[in-house]
C-alpha positions as CSV (number, residue, x, y, z in Angstrom):
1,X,-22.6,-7.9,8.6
2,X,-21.4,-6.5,5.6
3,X,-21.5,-2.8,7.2
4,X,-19.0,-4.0,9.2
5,X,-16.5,-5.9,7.3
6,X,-16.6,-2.6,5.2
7,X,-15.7,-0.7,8.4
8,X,-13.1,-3.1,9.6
9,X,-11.3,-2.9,5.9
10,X,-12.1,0.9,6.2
11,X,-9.9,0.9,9.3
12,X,-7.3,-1.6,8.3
13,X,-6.7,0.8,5.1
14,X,-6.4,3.6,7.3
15,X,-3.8,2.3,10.2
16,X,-1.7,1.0,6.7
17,X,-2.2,4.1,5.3
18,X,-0.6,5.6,8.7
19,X,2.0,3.4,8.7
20,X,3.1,4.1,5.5
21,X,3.2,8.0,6.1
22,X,5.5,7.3,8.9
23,X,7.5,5.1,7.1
24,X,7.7,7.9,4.2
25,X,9.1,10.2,6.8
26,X,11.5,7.5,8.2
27,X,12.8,7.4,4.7
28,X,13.1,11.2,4.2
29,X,15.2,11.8,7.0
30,X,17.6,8.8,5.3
31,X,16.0,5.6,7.5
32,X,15.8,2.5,6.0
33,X,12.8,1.1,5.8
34,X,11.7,-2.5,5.8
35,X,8.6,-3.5,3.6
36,X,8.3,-6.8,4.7
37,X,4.9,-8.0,4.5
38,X,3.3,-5.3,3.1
39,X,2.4,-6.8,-0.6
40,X,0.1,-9.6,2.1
41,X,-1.7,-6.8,3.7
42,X,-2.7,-4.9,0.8
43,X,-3.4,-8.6,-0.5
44,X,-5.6,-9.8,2.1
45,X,-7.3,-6.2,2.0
46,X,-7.9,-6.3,-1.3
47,X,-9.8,-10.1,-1.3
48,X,-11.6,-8.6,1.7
49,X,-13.1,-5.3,-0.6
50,X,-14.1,-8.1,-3.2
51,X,-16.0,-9.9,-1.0
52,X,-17.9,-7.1,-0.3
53,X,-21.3,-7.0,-1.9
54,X,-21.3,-4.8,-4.4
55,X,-23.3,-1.7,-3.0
56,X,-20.7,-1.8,-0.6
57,X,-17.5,-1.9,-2.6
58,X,-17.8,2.1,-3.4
59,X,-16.5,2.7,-0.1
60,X,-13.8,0.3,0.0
61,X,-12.4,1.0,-3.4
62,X,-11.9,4.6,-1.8
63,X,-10.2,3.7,1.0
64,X,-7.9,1.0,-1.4
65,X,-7.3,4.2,-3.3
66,X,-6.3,6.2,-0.3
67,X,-3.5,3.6,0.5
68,X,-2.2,3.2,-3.2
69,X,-1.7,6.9,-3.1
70,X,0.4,6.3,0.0
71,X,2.5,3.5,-1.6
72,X,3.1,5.8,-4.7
73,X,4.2,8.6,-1.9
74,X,6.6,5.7,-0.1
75,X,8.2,4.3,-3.5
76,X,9.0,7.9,-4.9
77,X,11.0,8.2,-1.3
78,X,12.8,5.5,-2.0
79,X,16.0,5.4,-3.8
80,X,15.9,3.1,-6.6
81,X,16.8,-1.1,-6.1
82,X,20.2,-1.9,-7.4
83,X,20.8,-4.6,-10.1
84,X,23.1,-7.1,-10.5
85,X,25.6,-4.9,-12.0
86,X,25.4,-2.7,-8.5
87,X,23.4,0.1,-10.6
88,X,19.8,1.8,-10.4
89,X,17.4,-0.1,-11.9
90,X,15.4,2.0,-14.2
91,X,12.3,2.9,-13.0
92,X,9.5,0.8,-14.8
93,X,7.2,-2.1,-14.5
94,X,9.0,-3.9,-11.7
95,X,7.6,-1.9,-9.2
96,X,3.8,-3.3,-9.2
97,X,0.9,-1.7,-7.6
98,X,-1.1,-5.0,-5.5
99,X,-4.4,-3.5,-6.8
């Protein structure tokens, strides 16, 4: 069982990981793009990897790595979030990684 929860995560990483390339390109050619929902499914990917038993968390950490690079990639695209004052937020803490 465990050799396939670590393909199932494997695969979930990768379509994420997909989706996020497109949505880097989206954002590139000056398409907004919505991130709804993505902080749950790196979430509920990263509970899955700890779950793993530990032989089998190797794998899953690479893949987790895989799609962090891909969120870096995505957030670097993006123009920075305006504050209150209708300015750039500095770049800085407030843009977490989930892992």
């Amino acid at each position: 069982m465990p050799e396939a929860a670590l393909g199932a995560i494997e695969a979930a990483a990768e379509s994420l990981r997909s989706t996020l390339t497109l949505a880097q390109a989206l954002a590139l050619a000056g398409r907004q793009v919505d991130m709804t929902g993505l902080e749950r499914e790196v979430a509920l990917l990263c509970a899955a990897a700890a779950a793993l038993p530990p032989e089998r968390r190797g794998p899953a950490r690479r893949a987790l790595i895989g799609l962090r690079l891909a969120v870096e990639g995505l957030l670097a695209t993006l123009p920075a979030p305006e504050n209150e004052s209708g300015r750039a937020s500095p770049p800085g803490p407030s843009r977490r990684h989930p892992c």
